[in-house]
C-alpha positions in Angstrom: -30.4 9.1 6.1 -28.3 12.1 6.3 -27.7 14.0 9.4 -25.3 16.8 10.7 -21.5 15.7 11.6 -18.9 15.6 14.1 -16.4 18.1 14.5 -13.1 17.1 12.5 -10.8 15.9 14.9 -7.5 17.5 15.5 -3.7 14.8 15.6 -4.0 12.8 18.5 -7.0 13.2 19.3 -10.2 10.2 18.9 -11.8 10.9 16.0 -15.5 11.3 16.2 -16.3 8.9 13.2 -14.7 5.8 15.5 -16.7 6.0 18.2 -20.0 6.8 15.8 -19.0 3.9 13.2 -20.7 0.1 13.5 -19.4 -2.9 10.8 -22.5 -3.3 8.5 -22.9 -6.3 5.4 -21.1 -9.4 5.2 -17.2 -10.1 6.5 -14.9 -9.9 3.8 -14.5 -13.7 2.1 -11.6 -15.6 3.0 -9.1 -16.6 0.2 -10.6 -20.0 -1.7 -8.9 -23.4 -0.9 -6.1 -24.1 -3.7 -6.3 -20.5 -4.6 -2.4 -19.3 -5.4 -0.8 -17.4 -2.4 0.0 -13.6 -3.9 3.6 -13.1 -5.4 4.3 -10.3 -2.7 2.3 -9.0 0.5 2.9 -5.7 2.7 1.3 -5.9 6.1 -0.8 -8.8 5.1 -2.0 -7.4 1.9 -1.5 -8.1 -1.5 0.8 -5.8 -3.7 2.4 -5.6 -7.4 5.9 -5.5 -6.0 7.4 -5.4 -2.6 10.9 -4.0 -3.9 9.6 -0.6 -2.2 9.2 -1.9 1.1 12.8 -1.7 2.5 12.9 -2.7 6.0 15.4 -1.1 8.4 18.8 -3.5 8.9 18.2 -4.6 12.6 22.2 -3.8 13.0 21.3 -0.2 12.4 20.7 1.6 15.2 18.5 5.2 14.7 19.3 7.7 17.5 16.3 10.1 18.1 15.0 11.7 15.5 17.0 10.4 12.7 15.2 9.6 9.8 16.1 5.7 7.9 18.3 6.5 4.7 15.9 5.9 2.0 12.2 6.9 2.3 9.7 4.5 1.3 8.4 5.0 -2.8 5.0 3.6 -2.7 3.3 3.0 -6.2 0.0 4.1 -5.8 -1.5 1.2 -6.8 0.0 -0.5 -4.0 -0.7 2.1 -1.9 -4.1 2.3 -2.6 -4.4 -1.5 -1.5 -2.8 -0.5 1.6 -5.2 2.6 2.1 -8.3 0.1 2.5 -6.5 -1.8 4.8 -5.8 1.4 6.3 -9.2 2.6 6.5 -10.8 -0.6 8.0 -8.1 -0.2 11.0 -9.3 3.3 10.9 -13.1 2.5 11.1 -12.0 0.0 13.8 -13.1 -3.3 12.4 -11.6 -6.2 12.9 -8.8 -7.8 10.0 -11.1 -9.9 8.1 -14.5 -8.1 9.0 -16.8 -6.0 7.1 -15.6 -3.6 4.2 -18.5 -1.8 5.5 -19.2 0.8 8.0 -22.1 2.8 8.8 -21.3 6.4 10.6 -23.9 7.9 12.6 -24.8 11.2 13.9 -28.4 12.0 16.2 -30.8 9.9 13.5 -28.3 10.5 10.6 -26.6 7.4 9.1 -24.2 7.0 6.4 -22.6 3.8 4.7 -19.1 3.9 3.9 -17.3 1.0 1.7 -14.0 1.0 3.3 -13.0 -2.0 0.3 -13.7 0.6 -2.1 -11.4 3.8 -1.5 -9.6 5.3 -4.4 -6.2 7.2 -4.2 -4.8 9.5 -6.8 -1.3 10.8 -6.3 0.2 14.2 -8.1 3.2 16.1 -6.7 2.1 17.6 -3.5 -1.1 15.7 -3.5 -3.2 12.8 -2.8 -6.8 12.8 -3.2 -8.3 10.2 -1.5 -11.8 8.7 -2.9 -14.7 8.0 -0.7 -17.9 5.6 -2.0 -20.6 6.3 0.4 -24.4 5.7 0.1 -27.5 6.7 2.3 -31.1 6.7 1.7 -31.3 9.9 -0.1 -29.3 9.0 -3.0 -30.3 6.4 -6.5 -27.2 4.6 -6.1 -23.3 4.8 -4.5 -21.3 8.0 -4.8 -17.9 8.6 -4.3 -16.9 12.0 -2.2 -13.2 13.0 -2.9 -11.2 14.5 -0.4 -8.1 16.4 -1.9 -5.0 16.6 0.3 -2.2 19.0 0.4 1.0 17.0 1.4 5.0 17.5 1.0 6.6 17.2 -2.8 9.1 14.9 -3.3 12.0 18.0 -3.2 10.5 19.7 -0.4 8.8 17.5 2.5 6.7 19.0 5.1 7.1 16.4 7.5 3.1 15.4 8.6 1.5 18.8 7.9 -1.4 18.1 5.4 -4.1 20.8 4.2 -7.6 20.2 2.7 -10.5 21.6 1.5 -13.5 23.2 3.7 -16.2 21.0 1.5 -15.1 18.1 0.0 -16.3 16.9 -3.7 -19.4 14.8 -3.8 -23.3 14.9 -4.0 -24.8 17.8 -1.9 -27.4 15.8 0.4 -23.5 13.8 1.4 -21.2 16.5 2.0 -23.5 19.1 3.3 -24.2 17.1 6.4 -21.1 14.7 6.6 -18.3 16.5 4.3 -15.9 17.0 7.5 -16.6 13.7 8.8 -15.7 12.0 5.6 -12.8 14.4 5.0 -11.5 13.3 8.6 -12.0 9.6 8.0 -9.7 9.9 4.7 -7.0 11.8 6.9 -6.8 9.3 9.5 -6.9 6.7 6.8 -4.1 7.8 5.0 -1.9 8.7 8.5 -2.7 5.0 9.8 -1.2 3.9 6.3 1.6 5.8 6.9 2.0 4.9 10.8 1.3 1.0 10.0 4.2 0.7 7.1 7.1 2.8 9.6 5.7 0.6 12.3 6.8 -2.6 10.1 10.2 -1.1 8.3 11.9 -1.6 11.8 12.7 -0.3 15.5 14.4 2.9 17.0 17.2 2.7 19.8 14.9 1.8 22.0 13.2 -0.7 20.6 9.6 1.0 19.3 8.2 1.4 16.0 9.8 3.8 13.4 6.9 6.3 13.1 6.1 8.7 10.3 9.0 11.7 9.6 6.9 13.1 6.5 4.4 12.2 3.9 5.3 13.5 0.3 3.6 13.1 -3.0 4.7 12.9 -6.2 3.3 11.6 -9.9 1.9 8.0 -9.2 3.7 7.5 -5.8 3.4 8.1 -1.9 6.2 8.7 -0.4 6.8 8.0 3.5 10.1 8.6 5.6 10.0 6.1 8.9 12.2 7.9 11.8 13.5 7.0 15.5 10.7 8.6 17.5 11.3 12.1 19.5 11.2 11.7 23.3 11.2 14.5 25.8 14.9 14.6 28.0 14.5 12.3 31.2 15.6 13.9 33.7 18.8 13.2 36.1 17.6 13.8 39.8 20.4 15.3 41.8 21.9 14.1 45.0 20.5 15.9 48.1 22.8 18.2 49.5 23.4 18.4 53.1 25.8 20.3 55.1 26.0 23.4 53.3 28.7 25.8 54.8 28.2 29.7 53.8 31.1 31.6 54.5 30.6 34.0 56.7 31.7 35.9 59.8 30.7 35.6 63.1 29.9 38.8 65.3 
């Protein structure tokens, strides 16, 4: 069944579609005994080539803001691998759970195959792919959520820009177009966030994080950085006997 959505959520905040979303259909099959190990993996998953994935050397040490020198040039098809990954952390099931989730609003529900996202890459622009299903449609759909990112030339560091109403069947986006178009957002930022996470440590010792997500012709393009932090602050020592010069009478 359909139903009306949450608001999208905003950066930092908890999206509406995690606290709405329950793991639905059977857990994703483990690998069959004998079966060969794949020639290259990225956070666990599976890829066509890990040459991309250029971790930071641990004798390198990022100050504040700095950004590593290379970004990382994700194909899209390894990308998109990493998106449903992505997306299953992002629906908040467990690693090796359910490709399925069902979001629900009042009596609304609607199922979305997390196994089965799609990403397209053009310069500026990833549009990621949605399949969804509910009762009021014959069969699975897919709703597409264009999203305006960086170029290659000229990032924009994590500003991204979509649509008002997604592309999809009517009975879908009407009702749960934002919902969906948030869930590919924070799908495609946990991507982002996950990989910087892996490539290596600031100064300090935490996770690179995300300096921009760029697009270009069949790659994803993500810069890890040394995390900003706000000044700490040096207390001063308390001052006591404080002579004013002065005169007397």
């Amino acid at each position: 069944m359909t139903g009306p959505d949450p608001h999208l959520p905003h950066p930092g905040a908890e999206p509406p579609v995690h606290a709405s979303a329950k793991p639905v259909g059977p857990a994703a099959a483990p690998p069959a005994a004998g079966a060969a190990a794949p020639a290259h993996e990225v956070l666990g998953v599976a890829v066509e080539d890990d040459k991309w994935f250029v971790r930071l050397d641990p004798r390198v040490s990022l100050s504040t803001g700095t950004a590593t020198k290379d970004p990382l040039r994700i194909p899209v098809a390894d990308a998109q691998r990493l998106l449903r990954e992505a997306a299953r952390e992002a629906a908040g099931v467990a690693k090796g759970g359910t490709p399925g989730v069902v979001f629900t609003a009042l009596a609304g529900e609607l199922l979305v195959r997390t196994g089965g996202l799609t990403l397209a890459c053009a310069s500026g622009l990833v549009t990621v792919g949605v399949p969804v299903a509910c009762d009021q449609l014959p069969a699975d759909a897919v709703v597409s959520v264009p999203i305006a990112v960086g170029t290659e030339a000229k990032p924009a560091g994590l500003l991204m820009t979509t649509v008002d109403r997604p592309d999809g069947p009517g009975v879908v986006v009407d009702g749960w177009g934002t919902t969906v178009t948030a869930f590919a957002w924070q799908a495609l930022l946990q991507l982002a966030v996950s990989l910087c996470a892996a490539a290596g440590n600031d100064w300090a010792g935490d996770p690179l994080v995300p300096g921009y997500l760029s697009a270009t012709d069949g790659f994803v393009i993500v810069a890890p950085m040394a995390r900003h932090r706000a000044p700490i602050p040096i207390p001063l020592p308390p001052v006591k006997g404080v002579v004013i010069p002065g005169r007397l009478g």
